[in-house]
C-alpha positions, 0 to 999 in steps of 0.5 A: 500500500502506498504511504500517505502523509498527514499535516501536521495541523491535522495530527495534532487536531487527532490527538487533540479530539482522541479523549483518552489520550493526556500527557505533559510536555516538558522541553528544554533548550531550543525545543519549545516548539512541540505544545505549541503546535497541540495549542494551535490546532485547537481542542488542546485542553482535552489532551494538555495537562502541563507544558513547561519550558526550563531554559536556564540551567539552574531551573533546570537543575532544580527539577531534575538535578545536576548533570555531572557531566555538564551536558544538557543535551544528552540522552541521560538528561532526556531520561531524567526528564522522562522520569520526573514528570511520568511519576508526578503525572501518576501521584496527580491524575491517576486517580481523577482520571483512571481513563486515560492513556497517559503521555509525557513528551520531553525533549532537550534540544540545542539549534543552531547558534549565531555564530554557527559553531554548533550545528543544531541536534538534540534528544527528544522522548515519549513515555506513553501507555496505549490502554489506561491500564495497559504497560508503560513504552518509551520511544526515544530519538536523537535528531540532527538539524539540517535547516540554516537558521535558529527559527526553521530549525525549532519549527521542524522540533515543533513537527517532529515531536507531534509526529513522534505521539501521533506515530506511538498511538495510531501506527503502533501496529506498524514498525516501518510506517510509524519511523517512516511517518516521523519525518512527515512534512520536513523530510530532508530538514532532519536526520533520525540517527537513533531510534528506541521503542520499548515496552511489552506493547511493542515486543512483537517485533525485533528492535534492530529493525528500527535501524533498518528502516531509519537507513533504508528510508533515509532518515539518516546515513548511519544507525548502530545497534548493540550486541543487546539489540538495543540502539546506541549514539556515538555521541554516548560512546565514541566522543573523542575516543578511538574507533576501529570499522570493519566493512564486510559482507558477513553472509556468513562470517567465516574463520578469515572474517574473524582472523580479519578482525582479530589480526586488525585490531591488534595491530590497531591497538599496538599502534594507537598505544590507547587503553582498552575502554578508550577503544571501540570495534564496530562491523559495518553493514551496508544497505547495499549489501543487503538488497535483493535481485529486485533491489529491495532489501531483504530484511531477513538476510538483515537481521541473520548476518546481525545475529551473526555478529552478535553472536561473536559480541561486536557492535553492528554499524549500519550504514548506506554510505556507498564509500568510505567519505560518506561514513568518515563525514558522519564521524567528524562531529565526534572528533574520534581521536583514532579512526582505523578502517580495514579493507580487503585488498582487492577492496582497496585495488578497486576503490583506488583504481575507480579514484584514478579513473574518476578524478583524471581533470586534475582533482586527484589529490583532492579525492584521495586526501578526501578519504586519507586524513591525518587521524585515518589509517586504512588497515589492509588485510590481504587477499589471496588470488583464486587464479594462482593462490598469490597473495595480495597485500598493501605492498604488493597491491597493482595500482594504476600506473598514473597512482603509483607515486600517491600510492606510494605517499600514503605507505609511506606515511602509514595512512594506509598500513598492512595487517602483518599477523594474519593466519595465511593458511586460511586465505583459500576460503571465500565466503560467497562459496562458503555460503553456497556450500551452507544452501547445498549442505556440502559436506564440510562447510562447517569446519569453515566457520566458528563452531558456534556460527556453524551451530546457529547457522544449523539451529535456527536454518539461517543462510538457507540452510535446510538441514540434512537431505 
């Protein structure tokens, strides 16, 4: 069925004339944008029981306490407002209205400055019951704004925070309608990059989902998720800490992939000298990867390849940056002190070559230094060649002639490096045949992969296998 959108006026009028539904607002910073919409729709008073605005910190303070930290705007801070006010929504309305499916909406917000120096984002969230005795659910989101100045950017807080109570209480039934209907009427204005929905209401579907759609949807170019299928921010995490990628296929992930890992991030952890809690590994799957021969993405190979990594304990980033620049860019804006990316070589030779190709009025220079900076270091893990078992590595890679001397700059200057421990002997497997040899059930697969991926391979029939013939 094709999506339609709805006005945001007529949303807000929805809600306002659903009785049941009653809740308090509670914005702070830049996002005292989200009641007044609700105020103007008309009929506010059959949905509003308290709005409130606290913009000076001491206030602010006052009412949710301290942030040791000093960041307002953070997902800690969010959640402390969630609290407050859905516990004094209970002590006080409970008992005069039994009837109603309670709500608190509450967002800490920052827009973009005079000076331009902060770009404008924030945490925005909704604790909320569907039925009046039913569980208590939480949908939380961190929103980056793309609007050029202070007053289009509150105005798109306004419309996303009546997106986000119209989206739990009329499309809970649809996970993939209700993050599409979150950028009704400013697609293009923001970027969802985190999305939380929790609650026994909502436990019919698989959390990591969510992600899916923001990145499939284009709601923003980057989702992450934990290895608890839980959404994660690198806000929370990453700011001015030290992360590892690894890009790959991971259908399946075989005993190179996990050598891959290893061997890379060893090097990267030597190299970097940093503790262990100042150093982050994610996978990255990207949306590409993941599409079908119809160019649809299958979201059951989606959620098999996430239970895979899973299973091995690493963090999945999902992405649909087509190119490393993409995913780079993204990163900046928390001034990741290290950031290593590991390719395959024959991954490298192909990313190289079609640059050379590209790039031949002059700009060459400019697309390289696009993807090499001075905190990147691209860690080449080696191929070996199916023709003739020779092995490929940073130092051994053919480049095109006119590249050589860049080429030559990058190892020079350890922008790109080699991975030297790598476990040789296992080269010779090839996931693409290895998952062959999982939907044929040839004999021997197995021995290809971690015994525990091949046990959950078998016991859950993932990949297409179909068990003993």
């Amino acid at each position: 069925m094709e999506y339609q959108m709805i006005k945001t006026e007529q949303k807000a009028l929805d809600i306002n004339l659903n009785d049941p539904i009653y809740g308090t607002f509670a914005e702070i910073g830049a996002g005292q944008e989200v009641a007044r919409n609700f105020f103007q729709a008309g009929a506010a008073a059959g949905t509003i029981a308290k709005t409130m605005s606290a913009y000076d910190k001491t206030y602010s303070d006052a009412i949710y306490g301290a942030e040791p930290s000093g960041r307002y705007v953070s997902e800690a801070r969010l959640y402390k407002m969630l609290h407050h006010e859905w516990s004094l929504m209970e002590e006080r309305l409970s008992k005069t209205r039994p009837d109603a499916t309670f709500f608190v909406f509450a967002d800490t917000v920052q827009a973009i400055n005079y000076t331009r120096t902060i770009k404008g984002n924030g945490w925005m969230g909704l604790r909320f019951r569907l039925k009046p005795d039913g569980p208590v659910n939480d949908m939380v989101l961190h929103v980056k704004l793309l609007d050029t100045n202070n007053r289009l950017q509150q105005e798109a807080i306004g419309v996303l925070g009546v997106n986000m109570i119209y989206a739990s209480f009329y499309c809970n039934d649809d996970p993939e309608k209700m993050v599409r209907s979150l950028v009704d009427n400013i697609k293009d204005r923001v970027s969802i990059d985190l999305l939380r929905i929790n609650g026994e209401d909502f436990n019919y579907f698989d959390k990591r989902i969510l992600s899916l759609y923001l990145v499939k949807h284009k709601l923003t170019s980057v989702a992450m998720f934990d290895i608890n299928k839980t959404g994660i921010h690198p806000s929370e995490f990453l700011y001015k800490e030290a992360l590892m990628v690894i890009r790959g296929n991971f259908r399946p992930p075989t005993l190179v992939t996990l050598d891959a890992i290893s061997s890379s991030y060893a090097q990267f952890r030597a190299e970097t000298k940093l503790a262990d809690d100042k150093l982050n590994l994610m996978m990255e799957l990207t949306v590409d990867r993941l599409k079908a021969d119809d160019d649809e993405v299958n979201e059951k190979d989606f959620l098999e390849r996430a239970d895979m990594l899973s299973a091995l304990g690493h963090n999945v980033l999902l992405s649909d940056c087509a190119n490393h620049e993409m995913l780079i860019n993204y990163l900046n804006d928390y001034k990741i002190s290290h950031l290593g990316l590991v390719i395959g070589a024959r991954e490298l030779k192909k990313i190289i070559s079609e640059k050379f190709e590209q790039n031949q009025d002059g700009r060459l220079l400019v697309a390289f230094g696009e993807l090499f900076s001075q905190n990147i270091r691209v860690y080449v893990y080696p191929a070996q060649n199916q023709d003739d078992d020779s092995i490929s590595t940073a130092e051994t890679l053919q480049v095109p002639e006119g590249i050589k001397f860049l080429y030559k700059y990058l190892l020079d200057s350890k922008q790109i490096v080699a991975v030297t421990a790598f476990n040789k002997s296992i080269l010779n497997i090839y996931p693409h045949d290895v998952l062959l040899e999982i939907k044929e059930n040839k004999k021997g697969w197995e021995s290809k992969l971690p015994a525990s991926l091949a046990q959950l391979i078998k016991d859950q029939k993932l990949f297409g296998y179909q068990g003993d013939l």
